[in-house]
C-alpha positions as a Markdown table, in Angstrom:
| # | Residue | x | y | z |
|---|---|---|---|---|
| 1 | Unk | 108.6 | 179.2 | -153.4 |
| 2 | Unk | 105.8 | 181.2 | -154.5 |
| 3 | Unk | 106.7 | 185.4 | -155.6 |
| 4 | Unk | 102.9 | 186.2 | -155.1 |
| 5 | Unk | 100.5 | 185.3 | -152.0 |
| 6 | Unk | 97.2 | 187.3 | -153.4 |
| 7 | Unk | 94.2 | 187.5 | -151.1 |
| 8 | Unk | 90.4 | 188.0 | -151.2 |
| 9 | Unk | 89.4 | 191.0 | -148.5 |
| 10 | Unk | 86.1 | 190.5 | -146.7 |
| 11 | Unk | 85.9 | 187.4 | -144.9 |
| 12 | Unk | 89.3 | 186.8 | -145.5 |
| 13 | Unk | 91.7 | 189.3 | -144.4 |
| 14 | Unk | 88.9 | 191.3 | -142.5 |
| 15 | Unk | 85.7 | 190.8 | -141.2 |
| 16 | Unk | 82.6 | 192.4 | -143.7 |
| 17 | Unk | 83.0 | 196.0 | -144.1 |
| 18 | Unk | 85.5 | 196.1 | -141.1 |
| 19 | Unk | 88.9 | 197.2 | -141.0 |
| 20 | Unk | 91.4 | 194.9 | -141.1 |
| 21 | Unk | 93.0 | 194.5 | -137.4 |
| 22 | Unk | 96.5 | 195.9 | -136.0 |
| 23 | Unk | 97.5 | 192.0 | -135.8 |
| 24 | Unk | 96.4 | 191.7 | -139.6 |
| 25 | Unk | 98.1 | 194.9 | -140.4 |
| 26 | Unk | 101.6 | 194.1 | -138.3 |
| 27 | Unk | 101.5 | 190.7 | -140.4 |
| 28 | Unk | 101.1 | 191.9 | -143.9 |
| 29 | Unk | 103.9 | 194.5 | -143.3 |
| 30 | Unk | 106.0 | 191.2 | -142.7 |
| 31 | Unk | 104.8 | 190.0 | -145.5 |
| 32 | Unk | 105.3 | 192.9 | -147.8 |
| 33 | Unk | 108.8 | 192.8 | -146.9 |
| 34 | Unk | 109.6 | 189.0 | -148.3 |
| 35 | Unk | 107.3 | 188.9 | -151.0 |
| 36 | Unk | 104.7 | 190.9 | -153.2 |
| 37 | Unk | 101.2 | 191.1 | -152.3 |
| 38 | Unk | 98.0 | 191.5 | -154.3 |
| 39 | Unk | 94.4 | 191.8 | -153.3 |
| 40 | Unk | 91.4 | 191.3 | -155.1 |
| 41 | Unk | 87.9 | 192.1 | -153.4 |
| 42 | Unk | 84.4 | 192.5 | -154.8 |
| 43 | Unk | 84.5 | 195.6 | -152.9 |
| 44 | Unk | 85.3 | 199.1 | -154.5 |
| 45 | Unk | 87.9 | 201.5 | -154.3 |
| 46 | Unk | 87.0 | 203.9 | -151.5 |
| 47 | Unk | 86.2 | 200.2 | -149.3 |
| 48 | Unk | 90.0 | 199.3 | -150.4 |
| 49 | Unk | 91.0 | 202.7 | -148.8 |
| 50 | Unk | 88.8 | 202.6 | -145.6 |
| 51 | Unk | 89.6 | 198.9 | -144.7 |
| 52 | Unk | 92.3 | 198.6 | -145.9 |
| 53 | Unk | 95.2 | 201.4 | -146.6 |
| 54 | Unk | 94.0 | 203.3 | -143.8 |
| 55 | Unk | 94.9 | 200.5 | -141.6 |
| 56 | Unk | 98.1 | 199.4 | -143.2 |
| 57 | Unk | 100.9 | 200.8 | -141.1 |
| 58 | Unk | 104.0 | 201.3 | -143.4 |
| 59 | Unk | 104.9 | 197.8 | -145.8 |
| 60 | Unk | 106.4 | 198.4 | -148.8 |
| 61 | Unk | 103.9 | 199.3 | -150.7 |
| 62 | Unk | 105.6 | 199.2 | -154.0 |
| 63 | Unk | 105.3 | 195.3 | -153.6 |
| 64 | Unk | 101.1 | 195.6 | -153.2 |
| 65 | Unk | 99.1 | 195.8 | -156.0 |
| 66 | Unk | 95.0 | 196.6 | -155.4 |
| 67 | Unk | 92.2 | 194.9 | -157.0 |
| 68 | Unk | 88.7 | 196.4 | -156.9 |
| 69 | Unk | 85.3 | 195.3 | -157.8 |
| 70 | Unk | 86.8 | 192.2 | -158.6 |
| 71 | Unk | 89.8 | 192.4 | -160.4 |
| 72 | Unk | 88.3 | 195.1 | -162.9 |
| 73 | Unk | 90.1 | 197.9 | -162.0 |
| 74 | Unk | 93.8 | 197.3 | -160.9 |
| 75 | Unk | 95.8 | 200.0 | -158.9 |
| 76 | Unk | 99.7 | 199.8 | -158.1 |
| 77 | Unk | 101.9 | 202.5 | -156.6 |
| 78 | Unk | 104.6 | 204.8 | -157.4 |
| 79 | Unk | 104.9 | 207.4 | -155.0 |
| 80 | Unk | 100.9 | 207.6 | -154.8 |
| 81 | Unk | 97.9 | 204.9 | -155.9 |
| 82 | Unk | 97.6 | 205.0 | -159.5 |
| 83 | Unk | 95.1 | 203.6 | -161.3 |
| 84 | Unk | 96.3 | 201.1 | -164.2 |
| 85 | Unk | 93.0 | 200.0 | -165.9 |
| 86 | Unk | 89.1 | 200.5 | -165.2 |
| 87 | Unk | 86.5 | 197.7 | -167.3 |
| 88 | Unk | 83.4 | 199.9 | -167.0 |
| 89 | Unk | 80.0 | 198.8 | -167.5 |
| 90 | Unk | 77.8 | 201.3 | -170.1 |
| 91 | Unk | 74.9 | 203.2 | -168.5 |
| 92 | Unk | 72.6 | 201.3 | -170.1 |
| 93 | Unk | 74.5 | 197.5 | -168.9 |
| 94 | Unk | 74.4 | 199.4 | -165.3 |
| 95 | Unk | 70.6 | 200.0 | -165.7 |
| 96 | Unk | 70.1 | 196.0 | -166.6 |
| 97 | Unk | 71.7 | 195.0 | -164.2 |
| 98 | Unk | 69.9 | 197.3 | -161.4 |
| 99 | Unk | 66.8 | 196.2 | -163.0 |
| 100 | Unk | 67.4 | 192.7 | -162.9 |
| 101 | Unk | 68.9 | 192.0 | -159.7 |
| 102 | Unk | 65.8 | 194.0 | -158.2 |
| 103 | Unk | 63.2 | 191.6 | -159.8 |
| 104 | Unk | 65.8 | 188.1 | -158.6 |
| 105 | Unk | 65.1 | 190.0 | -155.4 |
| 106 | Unk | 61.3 | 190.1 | -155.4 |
| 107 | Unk | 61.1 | 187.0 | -157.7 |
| 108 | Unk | 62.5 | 184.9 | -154.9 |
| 109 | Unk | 60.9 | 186.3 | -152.0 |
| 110 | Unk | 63.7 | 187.3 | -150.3 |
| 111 | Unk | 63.2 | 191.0 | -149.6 |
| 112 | Unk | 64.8 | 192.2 | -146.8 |
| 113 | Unk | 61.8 | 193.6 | -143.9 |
| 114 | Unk | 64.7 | 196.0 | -142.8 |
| 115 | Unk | 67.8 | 197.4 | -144.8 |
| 116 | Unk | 70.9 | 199.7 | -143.4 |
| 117 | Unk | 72.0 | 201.8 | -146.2 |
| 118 | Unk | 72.2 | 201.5 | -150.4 |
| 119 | Unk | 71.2 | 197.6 | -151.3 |
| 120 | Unk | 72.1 | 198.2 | -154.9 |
| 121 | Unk | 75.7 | 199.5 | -155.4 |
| 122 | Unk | 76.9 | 201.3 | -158.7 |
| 123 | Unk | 80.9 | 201.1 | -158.3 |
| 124 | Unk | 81.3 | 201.6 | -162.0 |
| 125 | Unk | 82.9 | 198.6 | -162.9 |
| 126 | Unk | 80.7 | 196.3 | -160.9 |
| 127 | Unk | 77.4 | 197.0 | -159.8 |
| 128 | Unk | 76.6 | 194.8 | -156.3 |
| 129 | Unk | 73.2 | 194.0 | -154.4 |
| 130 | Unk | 74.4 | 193.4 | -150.8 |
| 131 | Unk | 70.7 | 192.1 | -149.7 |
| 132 | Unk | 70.4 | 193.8 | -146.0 |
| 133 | Unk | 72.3 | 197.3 | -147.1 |
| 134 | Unk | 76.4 | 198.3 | -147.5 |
| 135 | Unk | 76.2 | 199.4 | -144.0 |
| 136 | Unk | 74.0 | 196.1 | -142.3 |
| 137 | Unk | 75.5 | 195.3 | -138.8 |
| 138 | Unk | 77.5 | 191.8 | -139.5 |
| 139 | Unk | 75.9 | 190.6 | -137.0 |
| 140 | Unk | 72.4 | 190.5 | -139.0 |
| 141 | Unk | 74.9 | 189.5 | -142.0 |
| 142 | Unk | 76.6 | 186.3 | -140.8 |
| 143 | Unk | 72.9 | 184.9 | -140.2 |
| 144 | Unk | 70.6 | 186.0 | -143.5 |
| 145 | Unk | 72.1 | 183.9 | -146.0 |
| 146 | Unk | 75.1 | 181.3 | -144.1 |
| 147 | Unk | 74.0 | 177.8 | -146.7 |
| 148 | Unk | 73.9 | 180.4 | -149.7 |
| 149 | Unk | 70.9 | 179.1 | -150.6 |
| 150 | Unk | 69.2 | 182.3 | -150.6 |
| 151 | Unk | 71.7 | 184.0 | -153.1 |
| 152 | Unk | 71.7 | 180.6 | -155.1 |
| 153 | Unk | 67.5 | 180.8 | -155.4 |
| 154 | Unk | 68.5 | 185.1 | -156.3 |
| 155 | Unk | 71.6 | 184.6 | -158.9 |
| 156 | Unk | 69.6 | 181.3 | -160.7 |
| 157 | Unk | 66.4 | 184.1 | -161.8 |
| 158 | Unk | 69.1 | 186.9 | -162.2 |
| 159 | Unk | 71.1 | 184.9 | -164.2 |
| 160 | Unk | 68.0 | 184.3 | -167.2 |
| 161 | Unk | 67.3 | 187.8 | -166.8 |
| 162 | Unk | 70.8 | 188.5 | -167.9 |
| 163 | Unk | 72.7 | 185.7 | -168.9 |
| 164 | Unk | 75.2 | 188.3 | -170.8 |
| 165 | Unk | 76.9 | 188.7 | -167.5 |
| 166 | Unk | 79.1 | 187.3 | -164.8 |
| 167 | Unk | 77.3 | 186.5 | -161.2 |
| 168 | Unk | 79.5 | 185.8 | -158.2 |
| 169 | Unk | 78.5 | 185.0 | -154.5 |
| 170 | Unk | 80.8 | 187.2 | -152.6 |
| 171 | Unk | 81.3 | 188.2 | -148.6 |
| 172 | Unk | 78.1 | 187.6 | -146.4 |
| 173 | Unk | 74.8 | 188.3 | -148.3 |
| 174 | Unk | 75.9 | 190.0 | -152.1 |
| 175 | Unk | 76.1 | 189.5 | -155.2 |
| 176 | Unk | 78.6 | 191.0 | -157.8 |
| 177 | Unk | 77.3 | 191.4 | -161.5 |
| 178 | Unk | 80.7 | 192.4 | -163.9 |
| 179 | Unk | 81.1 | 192.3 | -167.9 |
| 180 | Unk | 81.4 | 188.7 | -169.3 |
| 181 | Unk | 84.3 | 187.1 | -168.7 |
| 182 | Unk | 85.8 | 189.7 | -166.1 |
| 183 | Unk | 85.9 | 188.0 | -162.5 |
| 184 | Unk | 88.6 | 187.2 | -160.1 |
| 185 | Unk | 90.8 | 185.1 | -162.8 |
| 186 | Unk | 90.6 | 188.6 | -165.3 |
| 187 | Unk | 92.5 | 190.2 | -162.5 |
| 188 | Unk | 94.3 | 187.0 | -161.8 |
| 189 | Unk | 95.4 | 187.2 | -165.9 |
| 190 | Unk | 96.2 | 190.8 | -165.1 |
| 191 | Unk | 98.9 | 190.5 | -162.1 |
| 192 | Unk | 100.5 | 187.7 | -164.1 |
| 193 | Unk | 101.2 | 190.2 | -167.5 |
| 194 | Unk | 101.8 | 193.5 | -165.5 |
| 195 | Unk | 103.7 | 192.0 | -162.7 |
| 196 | Unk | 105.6 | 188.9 | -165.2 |
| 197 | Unk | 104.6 | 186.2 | -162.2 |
| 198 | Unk | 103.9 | 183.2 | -163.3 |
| 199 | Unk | 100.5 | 181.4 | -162.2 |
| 200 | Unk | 102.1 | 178.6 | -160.6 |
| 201 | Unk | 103.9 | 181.3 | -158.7 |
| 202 | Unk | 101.2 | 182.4 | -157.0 |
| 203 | Unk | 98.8 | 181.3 | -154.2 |
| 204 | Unk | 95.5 | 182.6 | -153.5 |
| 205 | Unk | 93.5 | 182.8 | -150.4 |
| 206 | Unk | 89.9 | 183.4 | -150.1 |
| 207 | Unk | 86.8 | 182.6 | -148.3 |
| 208 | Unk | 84.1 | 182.5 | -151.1 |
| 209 | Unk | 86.0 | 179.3 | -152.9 |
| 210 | Unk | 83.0 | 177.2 | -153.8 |
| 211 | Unk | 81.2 | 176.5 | -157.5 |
| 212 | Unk | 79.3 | 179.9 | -157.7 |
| 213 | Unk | 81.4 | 182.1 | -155.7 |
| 214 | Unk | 83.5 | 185.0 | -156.6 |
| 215 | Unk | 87.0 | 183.4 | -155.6 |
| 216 | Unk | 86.4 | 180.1 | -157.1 |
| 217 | Unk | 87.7 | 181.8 | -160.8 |
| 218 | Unk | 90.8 | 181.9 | -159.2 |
| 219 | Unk | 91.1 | 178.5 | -158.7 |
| 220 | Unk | 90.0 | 177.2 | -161.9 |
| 221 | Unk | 92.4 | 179.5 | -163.3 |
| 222 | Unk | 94.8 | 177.0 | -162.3 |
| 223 | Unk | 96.5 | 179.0 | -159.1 |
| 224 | Unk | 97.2 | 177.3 | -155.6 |
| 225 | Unk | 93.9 | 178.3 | -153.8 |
| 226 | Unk | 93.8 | 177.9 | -149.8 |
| 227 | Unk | 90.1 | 178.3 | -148.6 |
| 228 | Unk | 90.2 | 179.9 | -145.2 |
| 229 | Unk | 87.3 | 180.5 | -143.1 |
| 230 | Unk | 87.7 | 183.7 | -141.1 |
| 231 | Unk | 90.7 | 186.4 | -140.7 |
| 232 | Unk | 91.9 | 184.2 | -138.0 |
| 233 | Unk | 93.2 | 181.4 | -140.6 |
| 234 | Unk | 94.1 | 183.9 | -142.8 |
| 235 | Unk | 96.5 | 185.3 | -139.5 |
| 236 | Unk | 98.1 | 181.4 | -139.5 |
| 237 | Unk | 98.4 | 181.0 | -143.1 |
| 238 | Unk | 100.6 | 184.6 | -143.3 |
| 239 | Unk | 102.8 | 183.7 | -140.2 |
| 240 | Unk | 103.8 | 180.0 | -141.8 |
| 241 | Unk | 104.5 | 181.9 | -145.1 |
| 242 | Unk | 106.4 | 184.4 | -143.6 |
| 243 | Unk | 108.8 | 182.0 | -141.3 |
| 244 | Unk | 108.9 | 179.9 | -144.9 |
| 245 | Unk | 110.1 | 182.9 | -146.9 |
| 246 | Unk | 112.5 | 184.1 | -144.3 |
């Protein structure tokens, strides 16, 4: 039986920048109580917060540990969130990076004729282009970029600009730029020290599993990897652990 079930966030257990839903919520309180939880999103803190904890009716949250911009910042808690570790990028790494993923932009002709909010995103440890805007309807979303072969033609110039760092596909149209070597498996690597689980202890659920995307580290870490498509499989997948467990 497996002591961890650790999940991506958008497009897994909630829809882009939603919250997840009171059915989502109800099931990983159930979960919570038969096994720990961990869950590791390209997103940053204050996203964890919004769609996440401020959703989350009760669980036993000492069993649910948090993983931002993609595993490089890990929080657990003890009486209150705490933050265990923080991989930041230098000013200067965060000003490549800007600069690079605007010219992958332009280079590949893929500029956006209408944006809703930030398209470049400074969360410290990660910096993220989400090509439409952080706050683009998912409507306009789910139908920019559904074959990747937009952020494929994007990450392929971005990647020679910058070849220093790690470029993942995540959610529905962005693109997360961390520190070499520090993806998904970093903070897969992390849970297994802090939390002494074992990797074949563990199973992993994600949307983004594919050569390219930011969940696919996880599963050539070597950890049982479910692709889901939507929330909705994700909502199966937690009820048959949960009736398993019990």
């Amino acid at each position: 039986m497996k002591k961890l079930a650790v999940f991506d966030l958008d497009g897994t257990l909630a829809e882009s920048k939603s919250a997840i839903t009171p059915e989502m919520s109800s099931l990983l309180v159930g979960l919570l109580n038969v096994v720990k939880v961990a869950v590791i999103s390209g997103g940053g803190w204050p996203q964890f917060e919004s769609q996440l904890l401020a959703n989350l009716s009760g669980g036993n949250f000492e069993h649910l540990s948090l993983l931002p911009t993609c595993g490089t910042q890990f929080y657990e808690f003890n009486k209150e969130w705490v933050k265990l570790y923080s991989e930041d990028l230098t000013i200067d790494e965060r000003d490549r990076i800007k600069s690079a993923l605007a010219k992958g932009v332009v280079e590949a002709g893929f500029e956006a004729e209408k944006t809703w909010g930030d398209v470049i995103e400074d969360r410290g440890s990660q910096i993220t282009m989400s090509a439409l805007g952080q706050e683009a309807p998912l409507s306009a979303k789910e139908s920019w970029d559904p074959d990747f072969k937009k952020r494929n033609a994007i990450v392929a110039i971005v990647q020679k600009i910058i070849p220093e760092f790690a470029i993942r596909m995540g959610g529905t149209t962005s693109i997360d730029v961390t520190k070499p070597g520090i993806d998904k498996a970093f903070g897969i690597e992390k849970l297994h020290k802090i939390l002494k689980i074992e990797l074949d202890e563990m199973i992993f659920f994600g949307d983004a599993m594919f050569p390219g995307g930011n969940d696919y580290a996880v599963f050539e870490a070597g950890v049982d990897s479910v692709r889901v498509r939507d929330p909705e499989e994700t909502s199966r997948n937690i009820q048959t652990m949960i009736a398993c467990l019990k």
